[in-house]
C-alpha positions as CSV (number, residue, x, y, z in Angstrom):
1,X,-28.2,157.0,83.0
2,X,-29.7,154.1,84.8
3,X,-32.6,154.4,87.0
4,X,-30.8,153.4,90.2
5,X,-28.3,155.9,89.1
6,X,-31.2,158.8,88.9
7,X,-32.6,157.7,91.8
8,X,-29.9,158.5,94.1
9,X,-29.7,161.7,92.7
10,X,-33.4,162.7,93.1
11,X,-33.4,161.0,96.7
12,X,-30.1,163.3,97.4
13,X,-32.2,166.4,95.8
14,X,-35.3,165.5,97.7
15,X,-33.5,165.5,101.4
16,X,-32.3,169.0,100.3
17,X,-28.7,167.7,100.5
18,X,-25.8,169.1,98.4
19,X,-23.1,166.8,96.9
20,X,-20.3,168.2,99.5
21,X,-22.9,167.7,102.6
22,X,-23.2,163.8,101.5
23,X,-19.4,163.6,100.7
24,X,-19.0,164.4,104.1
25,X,-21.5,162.6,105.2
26,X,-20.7,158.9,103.9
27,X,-16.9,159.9,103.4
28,X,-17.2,159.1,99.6
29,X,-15.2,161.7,97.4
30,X,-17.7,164.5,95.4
31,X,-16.2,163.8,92.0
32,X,-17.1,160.2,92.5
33,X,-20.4,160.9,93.7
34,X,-21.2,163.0,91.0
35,X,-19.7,159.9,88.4
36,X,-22.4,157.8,90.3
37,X,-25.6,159.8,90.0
38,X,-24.6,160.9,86.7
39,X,-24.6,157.4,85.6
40,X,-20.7,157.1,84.0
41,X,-20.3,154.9,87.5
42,X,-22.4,152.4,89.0
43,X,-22.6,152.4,92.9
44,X,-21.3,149.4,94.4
45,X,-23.1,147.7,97.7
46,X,-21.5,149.6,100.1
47,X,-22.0,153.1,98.4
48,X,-25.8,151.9,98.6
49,X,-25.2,151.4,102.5
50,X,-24.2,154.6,102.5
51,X,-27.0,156.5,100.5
52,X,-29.6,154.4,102.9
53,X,-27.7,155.7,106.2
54,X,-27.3,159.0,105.1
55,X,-31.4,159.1,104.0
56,X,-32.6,157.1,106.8
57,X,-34.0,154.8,104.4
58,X,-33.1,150.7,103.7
59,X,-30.6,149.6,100.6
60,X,-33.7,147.6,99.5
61,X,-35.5,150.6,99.1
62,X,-32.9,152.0,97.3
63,X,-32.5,148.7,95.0
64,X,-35.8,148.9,94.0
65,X,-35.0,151.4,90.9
66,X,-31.8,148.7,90.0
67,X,-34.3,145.3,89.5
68,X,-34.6,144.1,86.4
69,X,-38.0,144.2,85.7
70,X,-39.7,141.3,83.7
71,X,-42.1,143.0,81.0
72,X,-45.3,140.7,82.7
73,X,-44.2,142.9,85.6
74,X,-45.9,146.4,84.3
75,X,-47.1,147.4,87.4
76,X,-43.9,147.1,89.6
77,X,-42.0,148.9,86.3
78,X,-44.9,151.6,86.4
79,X,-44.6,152.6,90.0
80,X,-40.5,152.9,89.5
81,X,-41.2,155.2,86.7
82,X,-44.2,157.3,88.6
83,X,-41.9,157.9,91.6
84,X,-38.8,158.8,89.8
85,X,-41.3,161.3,87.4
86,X,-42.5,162.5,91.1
87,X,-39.0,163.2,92.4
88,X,-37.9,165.1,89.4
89,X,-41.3,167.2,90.1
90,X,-40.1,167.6,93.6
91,X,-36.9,168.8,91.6
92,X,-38.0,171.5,89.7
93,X,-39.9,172.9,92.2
94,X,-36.6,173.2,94.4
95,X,-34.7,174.2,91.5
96,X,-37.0,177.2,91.0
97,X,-36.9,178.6,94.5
């Protein structure tokens, strides 16, 4: 699974939002969701749109776990990787309620 892939499932899991509630939502089938953050699909620009709508946030925002990070570029790959290992501590913690 890709980053950008995990990331929308972590941003789904951190707004306390089921697969069915954002099908409904962004009018995007479950099983294709679920393809999506699993990583077997890759979301195109307008599922993007949708995720930011639905989470209030911008697609950049969103895009930020998809850049190809240049390896002189530690910092900017660090920070992707502390807030994805922060989300899936948000995760467990929901998980285990």
């Amino acid at each position: 699974m890709n980053k950008l892939n995990q990331a929308l499932r972590l941003i789904r899991v951190f707004n306390d939002m089921t697969l069915s509630e954002l099908s409904e939502q962004t009018k995007i089938s479950i099983g294709y969701l679920s393809e999506i953050e699993s990583g077997k699909k890759n979301p195109s620009l307008d599922v993007i749109h949708k995720y930011a709508v639905a989470f209030k946030t911008t697609e950049s925002a969103i895009l930020f776990f998809s850049e190809n990070i240049q390896t002189d570029s530690k910092t900017k790959a660090a920070l992707r990787n502390n807030i994805l290992k922060f989300l899936k501590t948000l995760e467990s913690f929901k998980t285990a309620k």
